[in-house]
C-alpha angles and dihedrals in degrees: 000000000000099000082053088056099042090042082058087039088053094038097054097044086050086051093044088045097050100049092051085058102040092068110097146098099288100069090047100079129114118266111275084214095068131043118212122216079251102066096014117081092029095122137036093251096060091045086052091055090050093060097040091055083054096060096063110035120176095000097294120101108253090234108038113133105180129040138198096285122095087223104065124088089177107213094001092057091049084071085053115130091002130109096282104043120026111207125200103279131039124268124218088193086107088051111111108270094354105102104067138187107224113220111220129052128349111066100009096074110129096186106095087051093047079059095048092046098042073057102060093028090051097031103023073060098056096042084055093053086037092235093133112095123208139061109339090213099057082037087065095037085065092053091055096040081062099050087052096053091050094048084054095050084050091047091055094048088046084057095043109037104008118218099041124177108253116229121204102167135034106271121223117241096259117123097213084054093043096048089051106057086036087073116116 
C-alpha cells in the first residue's frame, strides 16, 4: 500500500513540476503549418507563388476556354443560340421569364475574387511601407498579373449572370456587410 502511495505521490509531483516548466516562450510560437499576411508576401518570390496558385484555381486553368468535350467551343459556345451565333436546335432563353439566374452556388462564387483582393489589400499594404524585396519591376509585374486575373473572374461573372457587384476589397464575415456589397 505504501509504494502505491508514494508512486501517486511521485506521479503527481512529476506532473506539478512539469507544468510549472513548461511555461515559457518556446512553446509560445505560430503554427509552421500556417503563414500569417505578417510574415507571408515580404519578398518577390512569395509574391511570385501567390500568383501562380491564381492562375489555376480550383484545378482549372483561369483562362481556359475549351475543355475535353467535342462539344464545347468555351467562350465561343457561351454565344451559342444568342443574337450573335445560332446552334442546332432552337432556344426559349429569349422567351419572357424563361432564362434565370439560380440563386445558390455556381457564378456567384465570390471566392476567386476574395484571393485576388487579400492580395492587393496584404501585400498592396507591404509595397506602401516598402517592406517587399526584390525587383521593383517584377514586383510590380505580380500586382498587374492580378488585376488582370481579377478583371478576367468579373468578366466571367458579366457573361454568366449580367449586372454583377463589383469587390475591390476582402469582405468580414458579417452578413449586414455582405448583403450590402452583394447589391447589384
Amino acid at each position: 500500500m505504501k509504494t502505491i502511495i508514494n508512486k501517486i505521490k511521485i506521479y503527481i509531483f512529476v506532473l506539478i513540476s512539469a507544468s510549472l516548466f513548461a511555461c515559457n516562450d518556446v512553446l509560445d510560437q505560430e503554427p509552421i503549418s500556417t503563414i500569417s499576411p505578417e510574415a507571408y508576401f515580404s519578398s518577390e518570390s512569395q509574391l511570385k507563388d501567390y500568383v501562380d496558385e491564381l492562375y489555376i484555381p480550383g484545378g482549372v486553368s483561369a483562362f481556359s476556354t475549351h475543355s475535353s468535350s467535342y462539344m464545347d467551343f468555351g467562350t465561343f459556345g457561351i454565344d451559342n443560340n444568342t443574337d450573335n451565333m445560332n446552334g442546332k436546335s432552337y432556344s426559349t432563353s429569349f422567351l419572357p421569364g424563361e432564362l434565370k439566374v439560380g440563386q445558390t452556388g455556381g457564378d456567384w462564387y465570390f471566392g476567386y475574387i476574395y484571393k485576388h483582393n487579400y492580395f492587393f489589400k496584404n501585400a498592396g499594404q507591404k509595397l506602401e511601407e516598402g517592406k517587399i524585396s526584390g525587383n521593383k519591376e517584377n514586383i510590380n509585374h505580380y500586382f498587374g498579373e492580378v488585376y488582370v486575373l481579377r478583371a478576367w473572374e468579373y468578366f466571367k461573372r458579366l457573361q454568366s449572370v449580367g449586372d454583377f457587384p463589383i469587390v475591390t476589397e476582402p469582405l468580414e464575415n458579417n452578413m449586414e456587410l455582405l448583403i450590402e456589397a452583394s447589391k447589384r
